[in-house]
C-alpha positions in Angstrom: 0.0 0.0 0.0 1.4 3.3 -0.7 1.5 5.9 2.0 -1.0 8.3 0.2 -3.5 5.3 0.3 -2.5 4.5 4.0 -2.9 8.2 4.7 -6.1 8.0 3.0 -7.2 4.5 4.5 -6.5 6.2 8.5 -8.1 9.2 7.3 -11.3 7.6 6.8 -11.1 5.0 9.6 -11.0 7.8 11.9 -13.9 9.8 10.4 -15.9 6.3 10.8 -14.9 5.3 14.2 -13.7 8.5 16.0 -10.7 7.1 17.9 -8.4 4.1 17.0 -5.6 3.2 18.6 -2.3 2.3 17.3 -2.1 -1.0 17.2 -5.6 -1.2 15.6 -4.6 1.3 12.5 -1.5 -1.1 12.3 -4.0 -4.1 11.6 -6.1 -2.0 9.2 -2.8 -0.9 7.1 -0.8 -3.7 7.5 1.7 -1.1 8.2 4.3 -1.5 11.4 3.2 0.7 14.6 6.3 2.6 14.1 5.1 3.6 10.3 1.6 4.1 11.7 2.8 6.8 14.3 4.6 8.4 11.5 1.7 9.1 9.7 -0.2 10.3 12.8 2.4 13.1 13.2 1.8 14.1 9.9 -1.7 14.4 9.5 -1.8 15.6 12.7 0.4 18.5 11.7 -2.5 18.8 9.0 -5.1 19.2 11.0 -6.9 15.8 10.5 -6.4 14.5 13.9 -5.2 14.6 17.7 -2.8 12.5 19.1 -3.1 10.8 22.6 -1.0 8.2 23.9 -1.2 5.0 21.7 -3.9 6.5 19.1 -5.7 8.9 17.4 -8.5 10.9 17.3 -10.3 12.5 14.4 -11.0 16.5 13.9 -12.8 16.0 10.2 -16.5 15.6 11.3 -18.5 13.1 8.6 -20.0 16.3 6.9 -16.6 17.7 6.1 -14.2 16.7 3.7 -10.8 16.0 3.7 -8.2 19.1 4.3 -6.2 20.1 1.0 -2.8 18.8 2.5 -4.3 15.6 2.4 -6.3 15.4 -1.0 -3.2 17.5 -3.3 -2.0 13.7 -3.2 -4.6 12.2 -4.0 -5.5 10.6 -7.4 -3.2 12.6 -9.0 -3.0 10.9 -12.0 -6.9 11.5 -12.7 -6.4 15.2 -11.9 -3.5 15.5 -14.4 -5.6 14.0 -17.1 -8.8 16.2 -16.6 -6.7 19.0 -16.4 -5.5 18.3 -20.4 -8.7 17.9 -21.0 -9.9 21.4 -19.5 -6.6 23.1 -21.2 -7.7 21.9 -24.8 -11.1 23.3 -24.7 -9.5 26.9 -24.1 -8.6 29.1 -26.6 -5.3 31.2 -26.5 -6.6 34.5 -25.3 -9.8 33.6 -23.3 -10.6 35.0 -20.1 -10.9 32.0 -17.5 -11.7 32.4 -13.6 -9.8 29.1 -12.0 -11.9 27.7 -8.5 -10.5 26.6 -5.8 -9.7 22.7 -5.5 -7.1 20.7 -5.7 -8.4 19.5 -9.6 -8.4 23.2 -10.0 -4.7 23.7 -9.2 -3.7 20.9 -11.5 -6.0 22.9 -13.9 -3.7 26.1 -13.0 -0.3 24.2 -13.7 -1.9 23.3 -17.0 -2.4 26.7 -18.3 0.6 28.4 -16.6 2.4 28.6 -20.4 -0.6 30.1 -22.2 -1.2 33.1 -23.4 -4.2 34.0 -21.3 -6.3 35.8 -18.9 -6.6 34.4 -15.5 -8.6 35.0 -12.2 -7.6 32.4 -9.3 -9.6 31.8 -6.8 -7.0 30.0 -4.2 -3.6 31.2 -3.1 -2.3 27.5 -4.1 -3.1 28.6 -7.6 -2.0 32.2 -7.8 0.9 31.2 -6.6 1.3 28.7 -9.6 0.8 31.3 -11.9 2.4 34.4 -10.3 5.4 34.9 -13.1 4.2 33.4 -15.7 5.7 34.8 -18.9 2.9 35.3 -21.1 -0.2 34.9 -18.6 -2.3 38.0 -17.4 -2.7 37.3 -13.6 -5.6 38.7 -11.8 -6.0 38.3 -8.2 -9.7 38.4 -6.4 -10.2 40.2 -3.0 -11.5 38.2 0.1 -10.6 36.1 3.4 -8.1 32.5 2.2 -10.0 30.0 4.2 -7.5 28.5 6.3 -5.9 25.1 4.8 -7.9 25.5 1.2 -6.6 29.1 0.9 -9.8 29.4 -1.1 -10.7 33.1 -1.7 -13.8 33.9 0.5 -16.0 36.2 1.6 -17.6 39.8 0.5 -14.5 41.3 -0.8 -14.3 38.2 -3.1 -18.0 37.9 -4.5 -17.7 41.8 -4.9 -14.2 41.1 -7.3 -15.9 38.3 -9.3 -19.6 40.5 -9.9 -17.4 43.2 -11.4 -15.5 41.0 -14.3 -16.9 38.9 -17.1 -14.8 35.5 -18.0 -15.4 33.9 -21.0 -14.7 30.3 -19.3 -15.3 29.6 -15.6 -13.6 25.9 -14.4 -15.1 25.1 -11.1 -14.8 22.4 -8.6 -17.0 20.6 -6.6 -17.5 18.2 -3.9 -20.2 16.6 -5.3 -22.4 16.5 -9.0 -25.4 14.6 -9.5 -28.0 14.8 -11.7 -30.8 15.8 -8.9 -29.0 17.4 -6.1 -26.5 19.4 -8.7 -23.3 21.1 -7.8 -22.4 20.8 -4.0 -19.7 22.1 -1.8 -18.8 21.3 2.0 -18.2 24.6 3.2 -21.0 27.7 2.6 -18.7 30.6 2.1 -17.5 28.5 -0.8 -20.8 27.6 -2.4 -21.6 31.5 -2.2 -18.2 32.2 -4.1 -18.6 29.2 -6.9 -22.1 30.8 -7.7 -20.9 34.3 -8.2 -17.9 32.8 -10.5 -20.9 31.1 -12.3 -22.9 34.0 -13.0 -19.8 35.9 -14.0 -18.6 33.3 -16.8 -20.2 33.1 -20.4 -19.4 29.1 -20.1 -18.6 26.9 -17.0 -16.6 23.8 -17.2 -17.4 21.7 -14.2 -13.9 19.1 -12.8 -15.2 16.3 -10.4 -13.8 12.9 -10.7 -15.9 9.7 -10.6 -16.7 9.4 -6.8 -18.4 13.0 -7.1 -20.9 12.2 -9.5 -22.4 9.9 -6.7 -21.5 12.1 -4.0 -24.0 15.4 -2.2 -21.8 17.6 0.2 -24.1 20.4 2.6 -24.1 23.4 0.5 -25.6 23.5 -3.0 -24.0 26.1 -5.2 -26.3 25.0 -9.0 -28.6 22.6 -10.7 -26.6 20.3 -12.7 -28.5 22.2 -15.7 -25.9 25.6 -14.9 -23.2 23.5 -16.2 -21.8 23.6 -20.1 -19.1 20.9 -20.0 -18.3 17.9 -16.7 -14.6 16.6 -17.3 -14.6 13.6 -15.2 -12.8 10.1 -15.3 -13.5 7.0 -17.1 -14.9 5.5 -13.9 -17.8 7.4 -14.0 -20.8 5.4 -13.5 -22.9 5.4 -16.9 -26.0 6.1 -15.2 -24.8 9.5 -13.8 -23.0 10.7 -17.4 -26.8 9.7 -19.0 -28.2 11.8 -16.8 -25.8 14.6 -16.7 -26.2 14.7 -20.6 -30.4 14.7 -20.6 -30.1 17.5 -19.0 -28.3 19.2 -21.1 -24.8 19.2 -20.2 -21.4 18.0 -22.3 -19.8 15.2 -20.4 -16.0 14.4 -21.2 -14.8 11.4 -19.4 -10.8 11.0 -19.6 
């Protein structure tokens, strides 16, 4: 198992069952204690959990997701290849607004060499793109939620109503057909839907496990949406629906 995976694998035993102790992550992982209580330290210094003598204890409630130091690593590979995917459908000299999101920065790397306009709405990406030779950066006002980095608040809703973007990518933690685009956090959902309405088209990125997936705060109807890039695992019943209703579905 790799240690991303293990990381992952804790991650979630902890949401599920609060507190486990060492010896019983060691049986889950197949890892040694020793490697277990290395991971503890780190995704303790993440955030995800308290240590107490011989275990852990979890600090992600069930309704929130996973903090970005944790999910940059994970399923990179699927990130990298929606990202293309979102790169190819813009044209040299559009206007794109980039979400927050760890897709979203992959999405940022991707168009770092183009000769573009570009709006971040994360930190994590501005910082990808600050320096960019032939890239037009434009930074959004607002509060960086802690961890994410994600531009919130006011200042950054006020930023976004004032520009028009010809493309609009946007993350989610969760698509389906009937519950539409979701987020965990509500500052964020209030963001993505001014980013929306400030974009003449909106790509959506969610890999596979989002399309079956509804998170607290709804930001659209699935009908908002121009273009889903998602992954080849997406479940065929999702993608029919997403494209009844109107919407392009690219799965890579």
């Amino acid at each position: 198992m790799s240690s991303t995976d293990r990381l992952t694998l804790i991650t979630r035993a902890l949401r599920e069952s609060e507190r486990l102790s060492v010896t019983e992550l060691a049986a889950l992982t197949g890892a040694s204690e020793m490697t277990v209580r290395r991971d503890l330290e780190h995704l303790a210094e993440q955030g995800v959990l308290e240590r107490y003598r011989g275990g852990a204890r979890s600090l992600v409630l069930r309704g929130e997701g996973p903090p970005f130091g944790l999910r940059v690593r994970e399923g990179l590979d699927v990130k990298e290849r929606i990202a293309a995917e979102v790169a190819g459908q813009i044209a040299d000299g559009e206007s794109v607004l980039i979400d927050s999101g760890t897709t979203c920065l992959e999405v940022a790397k991707a168009l770092r060499d183009r000769p573009l306009t570009a709006l971040p709405l994360s930190l994590h990406a501005a910082n990808v793109l600050a320096g960019a030779p032939t890239l037009k950066l434009l930074l959004p006002g607002g509060e960086p939620r802690p961890g994410e980095l994600a531009m919130t608040g006011p200042l950054a809703e006020a930023s976004l109503a004032a520009l028009r973007f010809d493309t609009a990518v946007i993350g989610c933690c969760g698509l389906t057909p009937g519950d539409g685009l979701t987020a965990y956090d509500l500052a964020d959902a209030a963001v993505k839907r001014a980013a929306m309405a400030s974009a003449r088209r909106v790509i959506a990125v969610a890999d596979a496990a989002k399309l079956s997936r509804t998170a607290l705060a709804f930001v659209a109807a699935a009908t908002a949406l121009d273009v889903v890039v998602t992954d080849t695992a997406a479940p065929d019943e999702a993608v029919d629906a997403l494209t009844a209703a109107g919407v392009v579905v690219r799965r890579v």
